[in-house]
Backbone as CSV, one residue per row, in Angstrom:
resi,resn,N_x,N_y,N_z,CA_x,CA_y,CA_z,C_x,C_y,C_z
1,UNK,0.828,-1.202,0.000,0.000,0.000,0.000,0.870,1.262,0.000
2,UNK,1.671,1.184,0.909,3.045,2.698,1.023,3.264,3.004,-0.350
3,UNK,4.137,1.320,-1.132,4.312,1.933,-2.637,3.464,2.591,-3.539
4,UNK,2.287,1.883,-3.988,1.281,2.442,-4.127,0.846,4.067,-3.811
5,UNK,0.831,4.543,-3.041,0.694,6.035,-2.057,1.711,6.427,-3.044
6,UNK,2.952,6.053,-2.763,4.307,6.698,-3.430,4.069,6.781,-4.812
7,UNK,3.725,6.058,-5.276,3.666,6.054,-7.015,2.321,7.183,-7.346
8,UNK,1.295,6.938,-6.619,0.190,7.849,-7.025,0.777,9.731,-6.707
9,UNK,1.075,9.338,-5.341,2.069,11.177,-5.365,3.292,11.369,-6.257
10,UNK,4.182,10.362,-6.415,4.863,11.061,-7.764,3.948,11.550,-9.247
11,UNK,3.020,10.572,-9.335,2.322,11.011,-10.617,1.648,12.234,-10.714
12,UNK,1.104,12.395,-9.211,0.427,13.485,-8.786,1.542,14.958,-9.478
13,UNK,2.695,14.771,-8.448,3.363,15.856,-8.824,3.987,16.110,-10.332
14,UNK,4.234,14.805,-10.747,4.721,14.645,-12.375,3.410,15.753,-13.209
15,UNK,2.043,15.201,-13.177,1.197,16.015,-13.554,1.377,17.556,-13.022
16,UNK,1.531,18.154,-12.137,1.434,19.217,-11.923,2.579,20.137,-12.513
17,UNK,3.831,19.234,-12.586,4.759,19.620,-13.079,4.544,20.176,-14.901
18,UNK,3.666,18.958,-15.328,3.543,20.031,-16.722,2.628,21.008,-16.777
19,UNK,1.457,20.720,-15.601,0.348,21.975,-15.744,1.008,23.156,-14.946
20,UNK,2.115,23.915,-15.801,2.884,25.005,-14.963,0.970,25.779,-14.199
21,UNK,0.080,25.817,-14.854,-0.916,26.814,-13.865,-1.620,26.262,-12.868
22,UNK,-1.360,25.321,-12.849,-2.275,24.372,-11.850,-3.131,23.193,-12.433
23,UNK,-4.035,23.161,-11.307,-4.504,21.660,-11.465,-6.022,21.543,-10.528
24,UNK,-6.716,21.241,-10.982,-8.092,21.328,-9.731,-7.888,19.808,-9.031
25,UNK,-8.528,19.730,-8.148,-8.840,18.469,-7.934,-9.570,17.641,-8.483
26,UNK,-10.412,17.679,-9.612,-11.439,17.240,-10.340,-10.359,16.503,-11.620
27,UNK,-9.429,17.378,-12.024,-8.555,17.360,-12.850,-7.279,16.131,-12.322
28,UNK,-7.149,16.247,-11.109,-6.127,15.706,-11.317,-6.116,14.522,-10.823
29,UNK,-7.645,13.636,-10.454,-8.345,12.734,-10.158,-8.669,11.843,-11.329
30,UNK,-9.027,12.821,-12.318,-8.995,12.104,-14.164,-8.128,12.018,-14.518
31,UNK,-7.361,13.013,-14.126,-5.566,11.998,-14.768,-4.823,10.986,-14.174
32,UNK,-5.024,10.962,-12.544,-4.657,9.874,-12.175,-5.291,8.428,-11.957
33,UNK,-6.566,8.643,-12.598,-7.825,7.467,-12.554,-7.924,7.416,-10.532
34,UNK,-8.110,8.244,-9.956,-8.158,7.862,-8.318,-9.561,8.867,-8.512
35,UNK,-10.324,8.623,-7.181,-11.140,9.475,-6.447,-10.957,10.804,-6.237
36,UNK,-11.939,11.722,-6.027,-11.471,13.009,-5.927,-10.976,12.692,-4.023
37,UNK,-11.779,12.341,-3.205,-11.573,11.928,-2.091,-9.806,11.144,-2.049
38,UNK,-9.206,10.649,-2.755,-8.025,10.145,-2.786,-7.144,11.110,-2.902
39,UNK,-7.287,12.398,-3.878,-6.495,13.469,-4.204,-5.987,14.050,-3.390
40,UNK,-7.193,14.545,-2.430,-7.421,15.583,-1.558,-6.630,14.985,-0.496
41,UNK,-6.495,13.439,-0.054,-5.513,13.111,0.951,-4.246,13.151,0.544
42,UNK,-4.215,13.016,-0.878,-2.300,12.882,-1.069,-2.570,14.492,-1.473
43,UNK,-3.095,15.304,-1.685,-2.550,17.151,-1.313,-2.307,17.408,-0.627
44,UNK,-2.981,16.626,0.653,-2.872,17.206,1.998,-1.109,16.852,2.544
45,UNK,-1.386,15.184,2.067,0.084,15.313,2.744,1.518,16.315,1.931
46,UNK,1.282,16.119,0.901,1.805,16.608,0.063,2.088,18.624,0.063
47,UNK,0.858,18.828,0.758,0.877,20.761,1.139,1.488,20.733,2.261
48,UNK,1.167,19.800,3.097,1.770,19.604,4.591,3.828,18.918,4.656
49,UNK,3.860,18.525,3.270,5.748,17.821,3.324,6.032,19.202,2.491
50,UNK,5.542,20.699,2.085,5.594,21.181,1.380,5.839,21.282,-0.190
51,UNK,5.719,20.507,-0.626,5.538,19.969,-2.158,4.839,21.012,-3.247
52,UNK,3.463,21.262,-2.551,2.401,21.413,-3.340,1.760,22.808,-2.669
53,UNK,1.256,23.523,-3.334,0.374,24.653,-2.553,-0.886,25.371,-3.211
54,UNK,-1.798,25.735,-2.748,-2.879,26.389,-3.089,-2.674,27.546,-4.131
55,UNK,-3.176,27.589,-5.317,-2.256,28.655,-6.191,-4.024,29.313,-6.221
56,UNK,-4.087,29.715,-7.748,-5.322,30.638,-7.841,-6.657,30.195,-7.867
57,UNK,-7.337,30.275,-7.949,-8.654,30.099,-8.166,-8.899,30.491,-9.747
58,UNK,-10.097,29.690,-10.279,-10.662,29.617,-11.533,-12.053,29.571,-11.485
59,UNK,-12.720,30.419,-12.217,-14.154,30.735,-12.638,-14.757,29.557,-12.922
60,UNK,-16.098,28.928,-12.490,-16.652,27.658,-12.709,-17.923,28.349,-13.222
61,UNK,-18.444,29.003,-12.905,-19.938,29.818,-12.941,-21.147,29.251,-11.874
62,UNK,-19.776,29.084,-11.050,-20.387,28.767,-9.215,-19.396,29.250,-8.713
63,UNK,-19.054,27.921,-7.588,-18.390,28.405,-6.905,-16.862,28.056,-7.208
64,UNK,-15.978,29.353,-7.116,-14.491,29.050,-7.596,-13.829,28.110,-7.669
65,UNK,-12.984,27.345,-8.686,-12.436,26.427,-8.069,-10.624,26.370,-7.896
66,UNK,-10.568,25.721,-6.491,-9.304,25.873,-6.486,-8.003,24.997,-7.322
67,UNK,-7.150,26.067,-7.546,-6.043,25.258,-8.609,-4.788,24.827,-7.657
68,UNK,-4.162,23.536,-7.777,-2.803,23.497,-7.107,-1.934,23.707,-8.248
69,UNK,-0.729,24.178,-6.884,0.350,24.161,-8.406,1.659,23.509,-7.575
70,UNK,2.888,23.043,-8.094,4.076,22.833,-7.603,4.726,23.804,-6.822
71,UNK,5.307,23.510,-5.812,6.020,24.615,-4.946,7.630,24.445,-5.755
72,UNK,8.276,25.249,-5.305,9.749,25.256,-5.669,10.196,23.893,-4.910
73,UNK,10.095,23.355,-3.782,10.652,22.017,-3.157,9.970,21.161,-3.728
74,UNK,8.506,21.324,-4.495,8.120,19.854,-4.969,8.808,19.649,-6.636
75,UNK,9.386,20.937,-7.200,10.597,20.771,-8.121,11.669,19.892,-8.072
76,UNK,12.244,20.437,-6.932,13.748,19.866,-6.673,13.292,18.135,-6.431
77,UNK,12.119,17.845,-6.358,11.919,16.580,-6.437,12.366,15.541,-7.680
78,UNK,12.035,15.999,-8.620,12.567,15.374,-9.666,14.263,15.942,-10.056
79,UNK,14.683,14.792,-10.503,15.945,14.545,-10.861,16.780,15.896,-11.698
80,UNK,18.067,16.287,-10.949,18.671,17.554,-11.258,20.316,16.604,-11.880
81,UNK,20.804,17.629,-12.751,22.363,17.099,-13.268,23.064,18.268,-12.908
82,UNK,22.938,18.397,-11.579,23.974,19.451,-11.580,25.186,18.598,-11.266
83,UNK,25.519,17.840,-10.886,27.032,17.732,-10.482,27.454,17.173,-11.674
84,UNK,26.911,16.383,-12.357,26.721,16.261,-14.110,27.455,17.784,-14.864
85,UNK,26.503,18.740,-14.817,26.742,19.540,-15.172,28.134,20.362,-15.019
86,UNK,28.814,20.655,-13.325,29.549,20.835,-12.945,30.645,20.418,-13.351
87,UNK,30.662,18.829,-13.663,31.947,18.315,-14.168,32.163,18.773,-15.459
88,UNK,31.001,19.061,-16.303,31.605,19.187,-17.615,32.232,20.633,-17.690
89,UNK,31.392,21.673,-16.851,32.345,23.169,-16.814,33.656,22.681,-16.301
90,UNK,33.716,22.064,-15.322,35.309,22.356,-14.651,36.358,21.424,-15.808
91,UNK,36.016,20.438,-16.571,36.419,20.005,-17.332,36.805,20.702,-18.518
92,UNK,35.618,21.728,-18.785,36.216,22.707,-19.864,37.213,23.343,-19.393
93,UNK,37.059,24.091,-18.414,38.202,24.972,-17.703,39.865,24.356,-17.816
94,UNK,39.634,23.078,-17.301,40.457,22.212,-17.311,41.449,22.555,-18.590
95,UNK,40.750,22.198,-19.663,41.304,21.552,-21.107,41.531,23.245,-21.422
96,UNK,41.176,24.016,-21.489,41.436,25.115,-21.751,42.279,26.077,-21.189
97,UNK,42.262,26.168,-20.305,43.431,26.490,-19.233,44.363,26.073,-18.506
98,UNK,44.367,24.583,-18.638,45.610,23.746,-17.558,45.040,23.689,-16.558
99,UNK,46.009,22.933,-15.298,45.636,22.575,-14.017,45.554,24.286,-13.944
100,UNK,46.741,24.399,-13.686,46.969,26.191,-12.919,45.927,26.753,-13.414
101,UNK,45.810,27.164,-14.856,44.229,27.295,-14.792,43.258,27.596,-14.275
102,UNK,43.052,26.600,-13.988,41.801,26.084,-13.505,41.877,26.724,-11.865
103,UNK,42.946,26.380,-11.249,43.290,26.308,-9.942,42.556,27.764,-9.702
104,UNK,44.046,28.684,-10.471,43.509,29.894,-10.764,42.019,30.617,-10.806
105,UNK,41.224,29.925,-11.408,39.597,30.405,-12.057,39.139,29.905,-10.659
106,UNK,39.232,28.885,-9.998,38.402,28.632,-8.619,38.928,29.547,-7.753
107,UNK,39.915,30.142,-7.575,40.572,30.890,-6.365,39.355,32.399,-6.325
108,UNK,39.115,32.230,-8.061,38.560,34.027,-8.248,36.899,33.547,-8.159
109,UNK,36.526,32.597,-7.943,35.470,32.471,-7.690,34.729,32.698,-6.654
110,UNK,35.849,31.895,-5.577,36.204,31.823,-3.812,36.005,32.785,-3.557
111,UNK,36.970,34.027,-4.149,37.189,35.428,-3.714,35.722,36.031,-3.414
112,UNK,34.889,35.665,-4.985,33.940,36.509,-5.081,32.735,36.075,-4.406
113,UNK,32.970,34.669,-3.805,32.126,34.033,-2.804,32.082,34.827,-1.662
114,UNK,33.267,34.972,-1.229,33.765,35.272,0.556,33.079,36.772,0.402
115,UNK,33.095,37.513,-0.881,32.667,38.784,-0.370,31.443,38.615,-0.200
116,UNK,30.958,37.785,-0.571,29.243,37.875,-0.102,28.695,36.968,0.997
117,UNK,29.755,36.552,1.853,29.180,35.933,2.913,29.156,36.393,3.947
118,UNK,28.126,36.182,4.995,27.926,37.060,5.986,28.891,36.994,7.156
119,UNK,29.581,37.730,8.086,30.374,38.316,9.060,29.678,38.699,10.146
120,UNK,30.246,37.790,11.368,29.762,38.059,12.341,30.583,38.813,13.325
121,UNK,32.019,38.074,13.284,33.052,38.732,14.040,33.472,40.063,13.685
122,UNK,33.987,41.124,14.211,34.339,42.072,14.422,36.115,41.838,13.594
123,UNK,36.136,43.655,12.720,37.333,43.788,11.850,38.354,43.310,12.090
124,UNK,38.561,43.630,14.180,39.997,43.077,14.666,40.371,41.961,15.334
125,UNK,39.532,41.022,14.904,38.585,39.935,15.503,40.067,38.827,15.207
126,UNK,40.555,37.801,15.843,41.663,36.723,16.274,41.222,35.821,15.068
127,UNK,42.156,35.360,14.710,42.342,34.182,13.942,41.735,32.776,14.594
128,UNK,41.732,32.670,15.825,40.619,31.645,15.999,39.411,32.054,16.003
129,UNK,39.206,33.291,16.070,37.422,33.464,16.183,36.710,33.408,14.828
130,UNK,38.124,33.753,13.892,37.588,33.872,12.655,37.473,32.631,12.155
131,UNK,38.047,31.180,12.472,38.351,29.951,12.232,36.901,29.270,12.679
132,UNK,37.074,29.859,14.101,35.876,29.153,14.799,34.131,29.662,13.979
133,UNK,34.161,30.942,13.127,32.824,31.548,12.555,32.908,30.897,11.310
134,UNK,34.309,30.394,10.780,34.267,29.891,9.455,33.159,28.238,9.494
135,UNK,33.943,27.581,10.671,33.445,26.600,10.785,32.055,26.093,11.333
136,UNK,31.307,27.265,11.526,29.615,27.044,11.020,29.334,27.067,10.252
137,UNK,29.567,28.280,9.586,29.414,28.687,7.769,29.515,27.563,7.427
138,UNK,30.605,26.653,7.236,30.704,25.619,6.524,29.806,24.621,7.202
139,UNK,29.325,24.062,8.183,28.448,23.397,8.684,27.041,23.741,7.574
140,UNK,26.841,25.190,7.871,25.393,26.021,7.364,25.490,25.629,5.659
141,UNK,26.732,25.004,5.716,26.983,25.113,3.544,26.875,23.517,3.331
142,UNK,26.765,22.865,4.264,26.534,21.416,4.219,27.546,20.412,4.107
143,UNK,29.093,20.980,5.266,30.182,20.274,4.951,30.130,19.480,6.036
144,UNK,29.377,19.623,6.925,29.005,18.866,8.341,30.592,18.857,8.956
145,UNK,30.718,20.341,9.177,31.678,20.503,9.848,32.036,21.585,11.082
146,UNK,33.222,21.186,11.520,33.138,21.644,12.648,34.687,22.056,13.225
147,UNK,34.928,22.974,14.471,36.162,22.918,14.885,36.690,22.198,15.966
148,UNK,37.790,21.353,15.855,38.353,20.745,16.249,39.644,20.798,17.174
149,UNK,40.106,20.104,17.768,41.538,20.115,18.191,42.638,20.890,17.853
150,UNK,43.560,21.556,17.897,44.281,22.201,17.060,45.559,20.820,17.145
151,UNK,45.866,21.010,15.733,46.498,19.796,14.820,48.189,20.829,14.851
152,UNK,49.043,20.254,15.438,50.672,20.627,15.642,50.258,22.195,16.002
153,UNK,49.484,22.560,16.783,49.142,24.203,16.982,48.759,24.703,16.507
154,UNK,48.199,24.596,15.490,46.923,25.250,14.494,45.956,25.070,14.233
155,UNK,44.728,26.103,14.923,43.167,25.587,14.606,43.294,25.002,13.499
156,UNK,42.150,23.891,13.735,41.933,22.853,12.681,40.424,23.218,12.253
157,UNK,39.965,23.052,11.220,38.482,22.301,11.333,38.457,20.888,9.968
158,UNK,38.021,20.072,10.728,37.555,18.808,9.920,36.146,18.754,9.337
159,UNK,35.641,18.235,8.056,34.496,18.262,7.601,34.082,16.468,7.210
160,UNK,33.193,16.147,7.384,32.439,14.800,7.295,32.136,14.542,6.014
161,UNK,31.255,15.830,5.260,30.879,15.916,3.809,32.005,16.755,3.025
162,UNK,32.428,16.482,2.203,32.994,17.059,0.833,31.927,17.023,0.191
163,UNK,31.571,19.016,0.008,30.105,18.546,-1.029,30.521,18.510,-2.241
164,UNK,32.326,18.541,-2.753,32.788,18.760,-3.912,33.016,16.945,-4.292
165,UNK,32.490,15.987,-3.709,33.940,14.794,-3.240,33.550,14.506,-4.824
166,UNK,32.579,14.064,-5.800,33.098,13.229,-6.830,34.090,14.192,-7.948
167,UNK,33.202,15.529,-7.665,34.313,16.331,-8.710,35.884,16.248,-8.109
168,UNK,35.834,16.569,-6.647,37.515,16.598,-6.572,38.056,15.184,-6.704
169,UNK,37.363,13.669,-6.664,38.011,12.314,-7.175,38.349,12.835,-8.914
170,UNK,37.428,13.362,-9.129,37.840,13.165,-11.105,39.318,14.118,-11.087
171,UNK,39.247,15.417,-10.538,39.843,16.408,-11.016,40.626,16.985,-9.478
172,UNK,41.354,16.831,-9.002,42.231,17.411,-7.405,42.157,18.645,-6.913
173,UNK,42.248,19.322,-8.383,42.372,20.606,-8.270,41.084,21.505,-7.628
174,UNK,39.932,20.908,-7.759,38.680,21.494,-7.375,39.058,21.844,-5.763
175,UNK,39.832,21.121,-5.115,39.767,21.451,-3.634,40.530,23.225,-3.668
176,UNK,40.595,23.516,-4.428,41.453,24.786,-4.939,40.305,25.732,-4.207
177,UNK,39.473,25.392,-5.094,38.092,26.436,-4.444,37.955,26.718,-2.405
178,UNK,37.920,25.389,-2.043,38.239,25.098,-0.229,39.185,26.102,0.142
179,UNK,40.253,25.623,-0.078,41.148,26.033,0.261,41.187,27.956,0.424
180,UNK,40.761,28.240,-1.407,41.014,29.890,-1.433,39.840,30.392,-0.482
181,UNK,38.597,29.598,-0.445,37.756,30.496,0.310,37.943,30.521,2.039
182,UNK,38.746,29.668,2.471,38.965,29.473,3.365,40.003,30.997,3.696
183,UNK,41.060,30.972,2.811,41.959,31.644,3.281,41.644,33.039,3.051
184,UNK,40.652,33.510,2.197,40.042,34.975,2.377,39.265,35.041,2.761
185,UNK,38.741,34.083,3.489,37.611,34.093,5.128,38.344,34.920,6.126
186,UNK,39.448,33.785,6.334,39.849,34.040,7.481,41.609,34.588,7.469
187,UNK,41.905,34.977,6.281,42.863,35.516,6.141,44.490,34.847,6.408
188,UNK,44.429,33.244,6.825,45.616,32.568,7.007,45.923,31.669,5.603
189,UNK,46.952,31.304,6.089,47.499,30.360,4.819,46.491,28.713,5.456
190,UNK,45.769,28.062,4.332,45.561,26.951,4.652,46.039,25.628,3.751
191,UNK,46.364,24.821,5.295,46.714,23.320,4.680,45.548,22.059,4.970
192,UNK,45.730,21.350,3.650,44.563,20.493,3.630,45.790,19.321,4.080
193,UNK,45.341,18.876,5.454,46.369,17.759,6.222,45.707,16.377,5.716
194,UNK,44.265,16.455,5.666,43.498,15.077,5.220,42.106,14.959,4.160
195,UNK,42.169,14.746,2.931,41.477,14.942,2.293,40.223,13.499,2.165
196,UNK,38.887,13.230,2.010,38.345,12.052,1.268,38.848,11.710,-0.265
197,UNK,38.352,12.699,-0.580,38.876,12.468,-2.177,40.269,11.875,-2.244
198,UNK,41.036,11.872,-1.250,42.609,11.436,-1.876,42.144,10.388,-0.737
199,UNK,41.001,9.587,-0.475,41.287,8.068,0.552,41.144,8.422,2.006
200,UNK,41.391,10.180,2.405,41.174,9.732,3.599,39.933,10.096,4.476
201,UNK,39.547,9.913,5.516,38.317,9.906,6.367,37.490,10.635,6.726
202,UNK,38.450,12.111,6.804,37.921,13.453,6.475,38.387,14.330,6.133
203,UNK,38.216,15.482,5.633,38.787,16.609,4.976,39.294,17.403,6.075
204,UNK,40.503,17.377,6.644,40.750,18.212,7.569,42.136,19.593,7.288
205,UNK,41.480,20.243,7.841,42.621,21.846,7.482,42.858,22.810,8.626
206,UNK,44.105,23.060,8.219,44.999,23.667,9.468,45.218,24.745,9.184
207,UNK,44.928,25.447,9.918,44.820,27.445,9.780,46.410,27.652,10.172
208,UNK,47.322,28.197,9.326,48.456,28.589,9.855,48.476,30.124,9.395
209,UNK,49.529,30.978,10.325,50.035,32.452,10.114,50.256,32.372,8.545
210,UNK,49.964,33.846,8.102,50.279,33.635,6.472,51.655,34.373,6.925
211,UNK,52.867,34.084,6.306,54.626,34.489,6.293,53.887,35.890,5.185
């Protein structure tokens, strides 16, 4: 029965997905051969997992009827190529520019990242505080990370997720991006002591004085 449920709400949303204006319930009961009474429970759950939402109303020559339409999260439901996608830019970059390159083009990306991320600490603010604010940010960016021990005397922070990990297995250089945004975060030189992509367990980096 669960599968069932599951298959009728993907179809549900598959349909709504091409009716960019919506969908009545009357409508989307004939397309899925179910009950209007069946609809109305998989909307519900479906408005309630946020999927789906109440869009406009339409003239019947009674009483209005209501249209659903797809929310932006019941989008991201169906299948995306971005990391697909991703590889083939950094791949162009690649072939067109060399490693350095490339290295290069992620550093200026970083740059133009860090200026738009938000600052909590203060201008004259310590190199661990700035280490320690980096390492939510990156938590908040989905690296499931955190600060750690300091590794031979230098704040560390280790991360669980590499959200880069299959691009940096194809290509090394992608950790280029880590690295630069790290170091115009927080203004030190950084070393990547333990990477996944190169085998090991977690991505860990050591904030040292920049010479």
């Amino acid at each position: 029965m669960g599968e069932l449920y599951g298959e009728r709400r993907k179809g549900l949303l598959r349909h709504l997905l091409r009716r960019k204006g919506g969908a009545t319930v009357d409508e989307l009961a004939q397309a899925l051969g179910v009950t209007r009474t069946a609809i109305r429970q998989h909307l519900a759950a479906l408005m309630r997992d946020g999927f789906v939402a109440r869009g406009a109303e339409r003239a019947s020559g009674g009483r209005p009827l209501t249209l659903y339409v797809l929310t932006n999260e019941g989008r991201e439901t169906f299948p995306r190529r971005y990391s697909w996608f991703a590889r083939l830019l950094v791949e162009a970059m690649a072939q067109e520019h060399g490693a350095a390159g490339l290295r290069t083009r992620l550093g200026r990306i970083a740059a133009s990242v860090v200026a738009q991320l938000p600052r909590r600490t203060p201008a004259g603010a310590s190199q661990r505080e700035k280490v320690a604010e980096l390492s939510t940010l990156m938590d908040q960016l989905g690296y499931d990370a955190r600060k750690v021990r300091d590794v031979g005397g230098a704040p560390t922070i280790e991360a669980d997720n590499c959200i880069f990990h299959e691009l940096a297995q194809r290509n090394p250089a992608v950790c280029q991006f880590d690295l630069a945004l790290m170091t115009g975060y927080t203004g030190s030189k950084v070393e990547l002591h333990e990477c996944m992509a190169r085998g090991g367990h977690v991505c860990r980096f050591r904030f040292l004085p920049r010479v």
